[in-house]
Every structure is written in structure tokens, then in C-alpha cells.
MOPAC internal coordinates of N, CA, C and O (Angstrom, degrees):
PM7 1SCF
backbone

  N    0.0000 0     0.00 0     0.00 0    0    0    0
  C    1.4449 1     0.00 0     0.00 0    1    0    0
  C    1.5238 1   108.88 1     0.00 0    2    1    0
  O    1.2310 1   116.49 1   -42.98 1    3    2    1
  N    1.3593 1   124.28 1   137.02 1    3    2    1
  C    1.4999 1   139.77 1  -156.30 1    5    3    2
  C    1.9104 1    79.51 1   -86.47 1    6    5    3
  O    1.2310 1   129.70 1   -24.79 1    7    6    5
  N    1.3953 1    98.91 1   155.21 1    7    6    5
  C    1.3702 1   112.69 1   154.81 1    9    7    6
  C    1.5907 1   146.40 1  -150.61 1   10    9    7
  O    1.2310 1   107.58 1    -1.45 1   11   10    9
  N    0.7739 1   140.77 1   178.55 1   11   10    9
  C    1.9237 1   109.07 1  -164.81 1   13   11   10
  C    1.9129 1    77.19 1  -115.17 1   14   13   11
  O    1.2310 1   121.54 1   -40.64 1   15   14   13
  N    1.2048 1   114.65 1   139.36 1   15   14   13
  C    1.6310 1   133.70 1   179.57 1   17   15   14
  C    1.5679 1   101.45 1   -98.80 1   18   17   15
  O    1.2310 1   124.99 1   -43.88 1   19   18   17
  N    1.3655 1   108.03 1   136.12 1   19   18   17
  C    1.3568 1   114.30 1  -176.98 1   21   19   18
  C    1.8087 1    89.62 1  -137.36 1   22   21   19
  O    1.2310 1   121.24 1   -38.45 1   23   22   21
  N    1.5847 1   115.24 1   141.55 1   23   22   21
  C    1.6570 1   104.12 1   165.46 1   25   23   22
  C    1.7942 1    96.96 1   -97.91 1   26   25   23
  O    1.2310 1   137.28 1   -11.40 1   27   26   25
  N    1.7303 1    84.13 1   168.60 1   27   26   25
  C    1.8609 1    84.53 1  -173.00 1   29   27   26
  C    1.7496 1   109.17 1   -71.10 1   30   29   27
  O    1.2310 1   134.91 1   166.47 1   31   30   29
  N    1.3549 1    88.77 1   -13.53 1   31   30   29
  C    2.0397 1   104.05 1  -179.69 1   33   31   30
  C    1.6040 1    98.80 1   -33.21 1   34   33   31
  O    1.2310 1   127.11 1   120.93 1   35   34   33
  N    1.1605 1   103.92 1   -59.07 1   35   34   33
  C    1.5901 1   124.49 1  -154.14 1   37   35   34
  C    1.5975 1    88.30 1   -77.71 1   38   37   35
  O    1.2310 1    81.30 1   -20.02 1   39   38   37
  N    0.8771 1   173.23 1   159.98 1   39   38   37
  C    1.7435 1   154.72 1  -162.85 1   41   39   38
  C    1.8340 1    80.61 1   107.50 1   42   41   39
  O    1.2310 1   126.50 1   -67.79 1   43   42   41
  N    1.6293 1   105.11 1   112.21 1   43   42   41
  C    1.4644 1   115.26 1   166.24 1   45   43   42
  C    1.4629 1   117.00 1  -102.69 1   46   45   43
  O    1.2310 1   129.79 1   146.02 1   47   46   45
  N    1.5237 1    98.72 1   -33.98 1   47   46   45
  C    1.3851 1   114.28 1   172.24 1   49   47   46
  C    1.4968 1   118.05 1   175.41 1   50   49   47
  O    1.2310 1   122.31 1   -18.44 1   51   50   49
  N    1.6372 1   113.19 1   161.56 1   51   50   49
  C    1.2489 1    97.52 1  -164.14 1   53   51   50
  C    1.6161 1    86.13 1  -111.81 1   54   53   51
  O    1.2310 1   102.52 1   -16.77 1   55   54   53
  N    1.0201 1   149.63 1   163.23 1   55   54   53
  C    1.6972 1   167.67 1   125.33 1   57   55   54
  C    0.9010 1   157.69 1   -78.90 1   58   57   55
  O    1.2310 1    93.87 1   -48.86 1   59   58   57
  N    1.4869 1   162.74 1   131.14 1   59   58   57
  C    1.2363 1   140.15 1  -150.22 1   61   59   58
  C    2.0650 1   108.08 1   -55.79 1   62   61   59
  O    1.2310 1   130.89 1   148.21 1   63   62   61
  N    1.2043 1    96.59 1   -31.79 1   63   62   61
  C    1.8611 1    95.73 1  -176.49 1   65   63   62
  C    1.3469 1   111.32 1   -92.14 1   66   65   63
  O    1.2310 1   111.06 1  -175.90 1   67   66   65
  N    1.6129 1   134.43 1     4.10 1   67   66   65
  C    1.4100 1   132.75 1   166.01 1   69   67   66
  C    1.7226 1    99.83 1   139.00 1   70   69   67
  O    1.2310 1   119.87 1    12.62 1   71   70   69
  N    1.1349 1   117.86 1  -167.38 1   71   70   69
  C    1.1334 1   134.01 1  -149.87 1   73   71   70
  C    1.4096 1   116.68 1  -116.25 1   74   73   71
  O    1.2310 1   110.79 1   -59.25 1   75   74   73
  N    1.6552 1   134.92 1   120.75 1   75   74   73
  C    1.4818 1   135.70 1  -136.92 1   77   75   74
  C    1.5329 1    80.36 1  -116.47 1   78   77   75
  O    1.2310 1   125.16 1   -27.92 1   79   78   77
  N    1.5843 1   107.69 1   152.08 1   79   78   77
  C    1.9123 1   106.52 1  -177.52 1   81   79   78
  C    1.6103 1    70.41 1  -117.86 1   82   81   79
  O    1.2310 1   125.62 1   -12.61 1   83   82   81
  N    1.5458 1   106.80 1   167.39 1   83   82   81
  C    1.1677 1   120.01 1   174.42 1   85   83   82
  C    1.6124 1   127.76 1   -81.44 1   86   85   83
  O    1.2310 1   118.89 1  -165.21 1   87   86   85
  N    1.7997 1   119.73 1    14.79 1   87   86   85
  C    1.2140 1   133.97 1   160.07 1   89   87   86
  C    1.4401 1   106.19 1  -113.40 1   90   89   87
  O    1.2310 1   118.15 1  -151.02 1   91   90   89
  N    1.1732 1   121.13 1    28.98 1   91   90   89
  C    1.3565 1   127.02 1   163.02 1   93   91   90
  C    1.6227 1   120.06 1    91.98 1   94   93   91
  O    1.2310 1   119.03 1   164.06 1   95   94   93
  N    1.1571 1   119.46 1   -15.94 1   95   94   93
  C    1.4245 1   125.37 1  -148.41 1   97   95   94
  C    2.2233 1    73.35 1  -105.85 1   98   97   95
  O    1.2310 1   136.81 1   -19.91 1   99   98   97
  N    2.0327 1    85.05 1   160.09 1   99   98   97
  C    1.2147 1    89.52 1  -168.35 1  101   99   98
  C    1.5211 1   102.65 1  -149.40 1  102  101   99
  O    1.2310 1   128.11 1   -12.45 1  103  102  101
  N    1.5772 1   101.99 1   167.55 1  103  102  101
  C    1.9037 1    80.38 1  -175.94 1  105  103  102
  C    2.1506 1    87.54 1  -120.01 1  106  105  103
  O    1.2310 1   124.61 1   -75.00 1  107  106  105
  N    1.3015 1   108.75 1   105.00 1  107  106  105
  C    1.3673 1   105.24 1   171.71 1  109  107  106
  C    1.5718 1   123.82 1   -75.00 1  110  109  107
  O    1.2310 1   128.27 1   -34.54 1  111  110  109
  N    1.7547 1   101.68 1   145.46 1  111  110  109
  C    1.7948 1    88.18 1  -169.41 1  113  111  110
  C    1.0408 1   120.59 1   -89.62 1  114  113  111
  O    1.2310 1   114.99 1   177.96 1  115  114  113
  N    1.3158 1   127.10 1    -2.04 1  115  114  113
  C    1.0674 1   118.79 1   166.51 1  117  115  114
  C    1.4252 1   113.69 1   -83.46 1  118  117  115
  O    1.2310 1   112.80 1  -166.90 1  119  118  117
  N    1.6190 1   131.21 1    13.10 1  119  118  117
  C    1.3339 1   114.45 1   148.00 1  121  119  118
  C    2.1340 1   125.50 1   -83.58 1  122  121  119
  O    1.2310 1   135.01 1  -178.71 1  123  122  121
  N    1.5068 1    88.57 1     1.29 1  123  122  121
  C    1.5084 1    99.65 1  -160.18 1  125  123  122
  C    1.1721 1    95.70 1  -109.67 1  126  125  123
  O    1.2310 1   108.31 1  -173.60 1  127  126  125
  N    1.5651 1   139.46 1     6.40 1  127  126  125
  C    1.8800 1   123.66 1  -163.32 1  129  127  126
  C    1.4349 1    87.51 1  -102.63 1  130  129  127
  O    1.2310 1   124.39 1   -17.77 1  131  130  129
  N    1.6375 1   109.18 1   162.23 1  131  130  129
  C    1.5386 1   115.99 1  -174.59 1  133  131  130
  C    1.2539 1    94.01 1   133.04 1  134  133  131
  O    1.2310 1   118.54 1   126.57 1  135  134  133
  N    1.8255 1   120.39 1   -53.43 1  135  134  133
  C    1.0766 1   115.68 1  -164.43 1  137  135  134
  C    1.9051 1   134.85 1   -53.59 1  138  137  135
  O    1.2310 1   122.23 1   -53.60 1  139  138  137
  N    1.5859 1   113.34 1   126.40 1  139  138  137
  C    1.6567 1   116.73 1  -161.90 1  141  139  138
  C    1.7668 1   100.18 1    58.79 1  142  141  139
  O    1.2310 1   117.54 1  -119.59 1  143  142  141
  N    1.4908 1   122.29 1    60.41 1  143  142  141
  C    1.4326 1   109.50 1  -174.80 1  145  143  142
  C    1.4863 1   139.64 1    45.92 1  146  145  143
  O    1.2310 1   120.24 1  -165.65 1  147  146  145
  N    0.6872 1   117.15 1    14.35 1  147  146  145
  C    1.7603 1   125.51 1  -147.08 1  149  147  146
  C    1.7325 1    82.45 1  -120.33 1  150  149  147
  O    1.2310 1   125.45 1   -52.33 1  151  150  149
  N    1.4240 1   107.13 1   127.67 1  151  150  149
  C    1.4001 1   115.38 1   160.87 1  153  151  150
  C    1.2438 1   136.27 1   -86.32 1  154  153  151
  O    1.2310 1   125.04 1  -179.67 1  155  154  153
  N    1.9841 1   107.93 1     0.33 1  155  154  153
  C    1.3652 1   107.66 1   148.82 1  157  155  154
  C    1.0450 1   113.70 1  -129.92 1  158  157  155
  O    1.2310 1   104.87 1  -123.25 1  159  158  157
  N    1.6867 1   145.59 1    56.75 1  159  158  157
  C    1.2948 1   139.59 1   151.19 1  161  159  158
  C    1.6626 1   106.65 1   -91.28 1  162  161  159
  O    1.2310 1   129.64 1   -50.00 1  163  162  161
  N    1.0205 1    99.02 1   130.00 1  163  162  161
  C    1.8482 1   118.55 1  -178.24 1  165  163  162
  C    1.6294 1   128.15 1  -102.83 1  166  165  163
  O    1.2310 1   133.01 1   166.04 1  167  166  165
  N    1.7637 1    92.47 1   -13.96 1  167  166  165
  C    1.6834 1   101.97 1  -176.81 1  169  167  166
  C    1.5742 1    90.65 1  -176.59 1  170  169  167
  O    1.2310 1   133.45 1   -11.21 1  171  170  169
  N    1.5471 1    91.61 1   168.79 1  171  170  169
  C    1.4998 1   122.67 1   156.05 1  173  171  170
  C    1.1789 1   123.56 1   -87.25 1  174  173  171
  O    1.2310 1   109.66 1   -23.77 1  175  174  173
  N    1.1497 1   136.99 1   156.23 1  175  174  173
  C    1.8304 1   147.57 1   150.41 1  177  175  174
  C    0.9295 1   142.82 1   -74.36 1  178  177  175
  O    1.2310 1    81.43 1    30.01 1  179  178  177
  N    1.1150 1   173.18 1  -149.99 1  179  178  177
  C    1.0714 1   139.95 1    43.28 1  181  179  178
  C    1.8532 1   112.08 1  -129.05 1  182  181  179
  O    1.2310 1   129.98 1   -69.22 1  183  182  181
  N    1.3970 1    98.37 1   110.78 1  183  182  181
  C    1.3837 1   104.35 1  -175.97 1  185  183  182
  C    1.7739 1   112.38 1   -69.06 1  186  185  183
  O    1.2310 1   121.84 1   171.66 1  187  186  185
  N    1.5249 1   114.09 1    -8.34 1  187  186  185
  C    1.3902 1   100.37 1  -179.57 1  189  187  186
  C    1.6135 1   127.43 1  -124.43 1  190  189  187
  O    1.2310 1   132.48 1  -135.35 1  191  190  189
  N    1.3802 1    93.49 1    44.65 1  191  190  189
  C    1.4436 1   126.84 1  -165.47 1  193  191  190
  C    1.4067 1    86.94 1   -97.93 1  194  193  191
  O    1.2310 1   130.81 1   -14.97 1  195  194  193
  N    1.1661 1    96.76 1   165.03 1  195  194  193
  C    2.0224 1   115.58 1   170.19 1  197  195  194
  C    1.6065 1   115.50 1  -147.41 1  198  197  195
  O    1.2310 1   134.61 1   -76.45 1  199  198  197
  N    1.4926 1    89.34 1   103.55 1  199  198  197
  C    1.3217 1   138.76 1    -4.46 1  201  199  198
  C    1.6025 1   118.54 1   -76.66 1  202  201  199
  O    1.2310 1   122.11 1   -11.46 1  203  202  201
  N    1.4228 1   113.56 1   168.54 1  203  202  201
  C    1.3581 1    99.40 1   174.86 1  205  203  202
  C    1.1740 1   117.64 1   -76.01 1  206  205  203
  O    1.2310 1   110.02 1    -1.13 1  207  206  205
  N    1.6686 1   136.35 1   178.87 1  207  206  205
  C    1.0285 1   136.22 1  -148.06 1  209  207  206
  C    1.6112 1   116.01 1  -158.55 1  210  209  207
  O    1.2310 1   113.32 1   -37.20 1  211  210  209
  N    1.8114 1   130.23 1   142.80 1  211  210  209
  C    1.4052 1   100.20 1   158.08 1  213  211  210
  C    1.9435 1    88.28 1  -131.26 1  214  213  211
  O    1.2310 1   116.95 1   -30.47 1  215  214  213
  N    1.6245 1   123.41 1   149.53 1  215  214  213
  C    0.9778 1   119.27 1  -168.32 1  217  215  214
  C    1.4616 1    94.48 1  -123.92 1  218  217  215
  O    1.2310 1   127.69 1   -35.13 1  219  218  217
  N    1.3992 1   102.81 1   144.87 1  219  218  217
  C    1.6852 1   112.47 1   170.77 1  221  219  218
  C    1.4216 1   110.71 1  -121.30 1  222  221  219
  O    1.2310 1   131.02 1   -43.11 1  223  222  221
  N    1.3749 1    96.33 1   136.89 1  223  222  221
  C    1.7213 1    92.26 1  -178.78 1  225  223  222
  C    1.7590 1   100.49 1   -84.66 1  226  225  223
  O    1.2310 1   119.36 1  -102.62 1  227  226  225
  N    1.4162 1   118.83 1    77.38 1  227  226  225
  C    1.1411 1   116.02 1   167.68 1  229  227  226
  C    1.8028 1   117.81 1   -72.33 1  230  229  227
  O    1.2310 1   107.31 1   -31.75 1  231  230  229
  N    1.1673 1   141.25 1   148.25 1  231  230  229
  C    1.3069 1   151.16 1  -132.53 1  233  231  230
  C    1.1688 1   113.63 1   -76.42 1  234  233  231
  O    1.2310 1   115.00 1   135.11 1  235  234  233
  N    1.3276 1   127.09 1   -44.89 1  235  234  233
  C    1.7357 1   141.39 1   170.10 1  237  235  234
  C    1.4205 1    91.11 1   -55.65 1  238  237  235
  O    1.2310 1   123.19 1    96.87 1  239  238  237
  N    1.4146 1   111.49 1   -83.13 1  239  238  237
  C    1.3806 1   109.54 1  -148.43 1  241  239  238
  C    1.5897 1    94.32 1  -148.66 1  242  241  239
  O    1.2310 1   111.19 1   -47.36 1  243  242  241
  N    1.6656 1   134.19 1   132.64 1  243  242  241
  C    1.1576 1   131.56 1   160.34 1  245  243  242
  C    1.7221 1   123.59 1   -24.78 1  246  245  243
  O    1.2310 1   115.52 1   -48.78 1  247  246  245
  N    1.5887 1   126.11 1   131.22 1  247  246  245
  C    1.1857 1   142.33 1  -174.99 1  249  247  246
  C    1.3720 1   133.03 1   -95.47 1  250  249  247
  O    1.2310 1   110.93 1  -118.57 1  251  250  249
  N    1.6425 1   134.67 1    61.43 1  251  250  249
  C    1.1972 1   131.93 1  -142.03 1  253  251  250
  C    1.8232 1   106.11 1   -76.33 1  254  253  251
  O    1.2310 1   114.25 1   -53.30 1  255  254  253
  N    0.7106 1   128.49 1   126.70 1  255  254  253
  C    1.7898 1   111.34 1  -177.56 1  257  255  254
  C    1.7901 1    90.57 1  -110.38 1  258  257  255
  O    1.2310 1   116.99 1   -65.65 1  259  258  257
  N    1.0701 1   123.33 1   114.35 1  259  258  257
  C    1.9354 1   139.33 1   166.70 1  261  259  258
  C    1.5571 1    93.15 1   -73.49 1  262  261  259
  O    1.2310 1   139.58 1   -41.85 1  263  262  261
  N    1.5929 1    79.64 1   138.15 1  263  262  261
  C    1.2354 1   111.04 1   150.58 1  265  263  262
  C    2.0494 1   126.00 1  -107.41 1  266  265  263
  O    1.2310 1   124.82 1   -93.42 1  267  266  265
  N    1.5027 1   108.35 1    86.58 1  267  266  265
  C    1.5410 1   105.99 1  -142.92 1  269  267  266
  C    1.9276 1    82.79 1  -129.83 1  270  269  267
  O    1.2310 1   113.16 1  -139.10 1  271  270  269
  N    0.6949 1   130.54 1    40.90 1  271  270  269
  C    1.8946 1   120.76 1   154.52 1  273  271  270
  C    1.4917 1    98.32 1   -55.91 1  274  273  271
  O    1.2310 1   131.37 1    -9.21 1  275  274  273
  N    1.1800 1    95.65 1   170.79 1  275  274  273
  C    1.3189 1   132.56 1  -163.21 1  277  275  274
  C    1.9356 1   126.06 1  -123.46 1  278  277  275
  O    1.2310 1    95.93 1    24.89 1  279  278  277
  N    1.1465 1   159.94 1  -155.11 1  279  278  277
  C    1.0372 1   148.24 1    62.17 1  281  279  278
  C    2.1938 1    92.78 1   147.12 1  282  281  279
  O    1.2310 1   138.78 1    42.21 1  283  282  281
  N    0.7636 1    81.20 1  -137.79 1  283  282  281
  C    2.0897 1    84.99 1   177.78 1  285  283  282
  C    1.3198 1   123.33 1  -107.51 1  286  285  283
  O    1.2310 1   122.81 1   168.80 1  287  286  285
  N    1.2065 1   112.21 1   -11.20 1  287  286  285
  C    1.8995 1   122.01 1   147.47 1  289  287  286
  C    1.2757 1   131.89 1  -100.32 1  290  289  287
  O    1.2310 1   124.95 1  -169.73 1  291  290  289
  N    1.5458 1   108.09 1    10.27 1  291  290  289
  C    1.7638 1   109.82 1  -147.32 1  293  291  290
  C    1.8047 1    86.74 1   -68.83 1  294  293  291
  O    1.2310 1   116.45 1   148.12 1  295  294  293
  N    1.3379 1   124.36 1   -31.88 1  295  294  293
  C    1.7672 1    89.46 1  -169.80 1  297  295  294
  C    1.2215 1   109.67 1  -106.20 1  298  297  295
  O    1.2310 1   111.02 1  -148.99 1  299  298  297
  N    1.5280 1   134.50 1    31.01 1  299  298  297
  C    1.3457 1   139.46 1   143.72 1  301  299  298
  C    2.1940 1    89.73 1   -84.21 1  302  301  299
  O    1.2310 1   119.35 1   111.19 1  303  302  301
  N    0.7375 1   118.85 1   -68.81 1  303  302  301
  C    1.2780 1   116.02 1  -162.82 1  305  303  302
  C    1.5876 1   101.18 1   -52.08 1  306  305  303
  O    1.2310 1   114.62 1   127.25 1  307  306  305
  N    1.6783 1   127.80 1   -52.75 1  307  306  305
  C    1.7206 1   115.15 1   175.47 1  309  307  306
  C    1.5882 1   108.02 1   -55.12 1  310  309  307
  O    1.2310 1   117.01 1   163.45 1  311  310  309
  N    1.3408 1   123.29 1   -16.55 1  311  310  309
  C    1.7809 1   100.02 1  -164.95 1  313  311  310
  C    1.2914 1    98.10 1  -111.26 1  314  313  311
  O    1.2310 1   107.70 1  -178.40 1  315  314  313
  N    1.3728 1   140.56 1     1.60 1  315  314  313
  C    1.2868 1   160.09 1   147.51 1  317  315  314
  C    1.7846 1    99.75 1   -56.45 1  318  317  315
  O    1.2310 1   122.63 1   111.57 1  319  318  317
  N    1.1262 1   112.57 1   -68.43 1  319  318  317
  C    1.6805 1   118.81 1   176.67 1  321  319  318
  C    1.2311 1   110.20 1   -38.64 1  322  321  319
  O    1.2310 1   129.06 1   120.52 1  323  322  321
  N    1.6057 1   100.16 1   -59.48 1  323  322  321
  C    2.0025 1   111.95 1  -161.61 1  325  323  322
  C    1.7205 1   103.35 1   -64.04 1  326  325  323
  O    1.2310 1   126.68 1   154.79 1  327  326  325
  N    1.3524 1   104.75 1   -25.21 1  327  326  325
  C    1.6969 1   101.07 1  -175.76 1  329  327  326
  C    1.6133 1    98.34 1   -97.84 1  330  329  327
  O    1.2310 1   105.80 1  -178.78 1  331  330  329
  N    0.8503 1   143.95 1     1.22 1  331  330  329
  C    1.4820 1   140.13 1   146.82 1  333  331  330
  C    1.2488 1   114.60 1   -67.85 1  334  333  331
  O    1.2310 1   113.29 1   119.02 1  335  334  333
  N    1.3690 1   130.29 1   -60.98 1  335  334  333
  C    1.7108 1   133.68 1   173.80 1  337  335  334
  C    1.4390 1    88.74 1   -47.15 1  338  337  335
  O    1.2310 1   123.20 1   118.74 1  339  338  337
  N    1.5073 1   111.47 1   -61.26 1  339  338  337
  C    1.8035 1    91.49 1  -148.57 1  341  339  338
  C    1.5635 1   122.27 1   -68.82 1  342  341  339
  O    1.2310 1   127.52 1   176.74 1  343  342  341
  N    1.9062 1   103.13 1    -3.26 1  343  342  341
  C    1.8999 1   111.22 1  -170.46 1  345  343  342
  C    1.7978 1    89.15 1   -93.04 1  346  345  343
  O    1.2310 1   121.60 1   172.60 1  347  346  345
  N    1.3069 1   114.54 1    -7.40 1  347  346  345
  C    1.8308 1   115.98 1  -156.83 1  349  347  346
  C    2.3175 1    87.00 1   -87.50 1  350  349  347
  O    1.2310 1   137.97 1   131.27 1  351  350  349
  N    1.2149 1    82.77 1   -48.73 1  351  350  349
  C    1.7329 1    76.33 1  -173.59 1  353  351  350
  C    1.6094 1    99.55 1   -90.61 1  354  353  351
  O    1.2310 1   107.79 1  -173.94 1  355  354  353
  N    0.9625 1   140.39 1     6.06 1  355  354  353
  C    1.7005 1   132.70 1   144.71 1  357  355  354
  C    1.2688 1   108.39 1   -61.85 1  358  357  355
  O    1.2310 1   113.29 1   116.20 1  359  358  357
  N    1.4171 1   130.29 1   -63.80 1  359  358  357
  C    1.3238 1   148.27 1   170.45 1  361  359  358
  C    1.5472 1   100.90 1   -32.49 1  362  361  359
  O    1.2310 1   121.03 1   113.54 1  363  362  361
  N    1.6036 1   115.63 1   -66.46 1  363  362  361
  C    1.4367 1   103.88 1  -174.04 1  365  363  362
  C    1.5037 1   119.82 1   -84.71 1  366  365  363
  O    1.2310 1   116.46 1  -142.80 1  367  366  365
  N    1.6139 1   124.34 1    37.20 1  367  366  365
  C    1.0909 1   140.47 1   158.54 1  369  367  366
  C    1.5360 1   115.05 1    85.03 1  370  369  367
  O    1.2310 1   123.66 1  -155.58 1  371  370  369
  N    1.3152 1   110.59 1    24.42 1  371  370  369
  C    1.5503 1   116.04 1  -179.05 1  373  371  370
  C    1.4896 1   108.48 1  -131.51 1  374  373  371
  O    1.2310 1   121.34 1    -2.33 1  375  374  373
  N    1.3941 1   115.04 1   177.67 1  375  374  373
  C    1.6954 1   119.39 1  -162.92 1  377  375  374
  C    1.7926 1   100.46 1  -144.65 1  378  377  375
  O    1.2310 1   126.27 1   -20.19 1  379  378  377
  N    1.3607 1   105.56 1   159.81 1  379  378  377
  C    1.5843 1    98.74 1  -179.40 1  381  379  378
  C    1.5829 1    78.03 1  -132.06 1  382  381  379
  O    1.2310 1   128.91 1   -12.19 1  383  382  381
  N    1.5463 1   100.44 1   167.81 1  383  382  381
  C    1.5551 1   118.43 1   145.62 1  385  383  382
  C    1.0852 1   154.01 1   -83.33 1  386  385  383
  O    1.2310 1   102.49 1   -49.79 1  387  386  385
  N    1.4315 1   149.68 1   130.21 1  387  386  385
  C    1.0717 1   148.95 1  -110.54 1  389  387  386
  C    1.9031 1    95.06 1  -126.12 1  390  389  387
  O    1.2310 1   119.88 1  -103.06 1  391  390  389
  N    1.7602 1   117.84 1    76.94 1  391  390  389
  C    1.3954 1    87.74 1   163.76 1  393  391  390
  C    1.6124 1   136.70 1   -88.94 1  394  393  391
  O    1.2310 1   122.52 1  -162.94 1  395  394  393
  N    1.3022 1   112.78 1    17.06 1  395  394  393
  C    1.0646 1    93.21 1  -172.71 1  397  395  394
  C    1.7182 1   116.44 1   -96.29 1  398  397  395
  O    1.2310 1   120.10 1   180.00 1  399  398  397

């Protein structure tokens, strides 16, 4: 399945109604719940992907947001990120799945 790639860079903020990119456009969760039955799972995971990843089945077309830094901390700094997104949509009362 094709997907539109977003990095978490671009991530302005996350909110109780989903997650704002920093050109305005957003992926809301209540277009993404359903997922494995569950009326609040919003995405998948997988922290041990390369890069890692969380995907939302947003409505057009699935939403991959990377976790892709760079440099001599980049994978203390991506798994630092991925556990921020993933405590930001706990916080706003929803859950993802865990493939890895």
C-alpha cells in the first residue's frame, strides 16, 4: 500500500483532535479510529523499522510520519521523538499499535 511520508521535523503540534504539520494540513483522529476494531487506535508503529515509523490510515491515502535525524545522536534523538508522539496521542485519549 502506497503512502504519503511526512518527517516528525515537520510535526507543529500534536492536540487533543490529531496532529498539526507545520504547513497547516493535519491528520485528525477521528478520521483514523476503527483500526483492529478498537475505537481508539489511530495508527501503527513500529519503532524498529528504518526508519522507524507511526502510520495513520488517514482517508485519501495512509500517513507515514519517519523518524529519520541524522548526525551522532540521531538514534537517541529518533527514539526520544517516537516516545513523545506516542505519550502526545495517549495524552489525547487514543492508542496506536505496536508492530514491531
Amino acid at each position: 500500500m502506497m503512502y504519503k511520508e511526512r518527517h516528525y521535523s515537520e510535526v507543529k503540534t500534536v492536540e487533543q483532535s490529531g496532529i498539526i504539520f507545520d504547513d497547516g494540513s493535519q491528520i485528525r483522529f477521528q478520521d483514523c479510529v476503527g483500526l483492529y476494531g478498537s475505537e481508539t487506535c489511530v495508527a501503527v508503529r513500529d519503532v524498529t523499522a528504518a526508519p522507524p515509523y507511526f502510520e495513520f490510515r488517514t482517508p485519501e491515502q495512509p500517513t507515514r510520519i519517519i523518524f529519520d535525524r541524522s548526525g551522532l545522536f540521531a538514534a537517541d534523538n529518533n527514539r526520544k521523538d517516537f516516545q513523545s508522539l506516542q505519550f502526545s496521542i495517549i495524552k489525547a485519549g487514543f492508542k496506536t499499535f505496536d508492530l514491531s
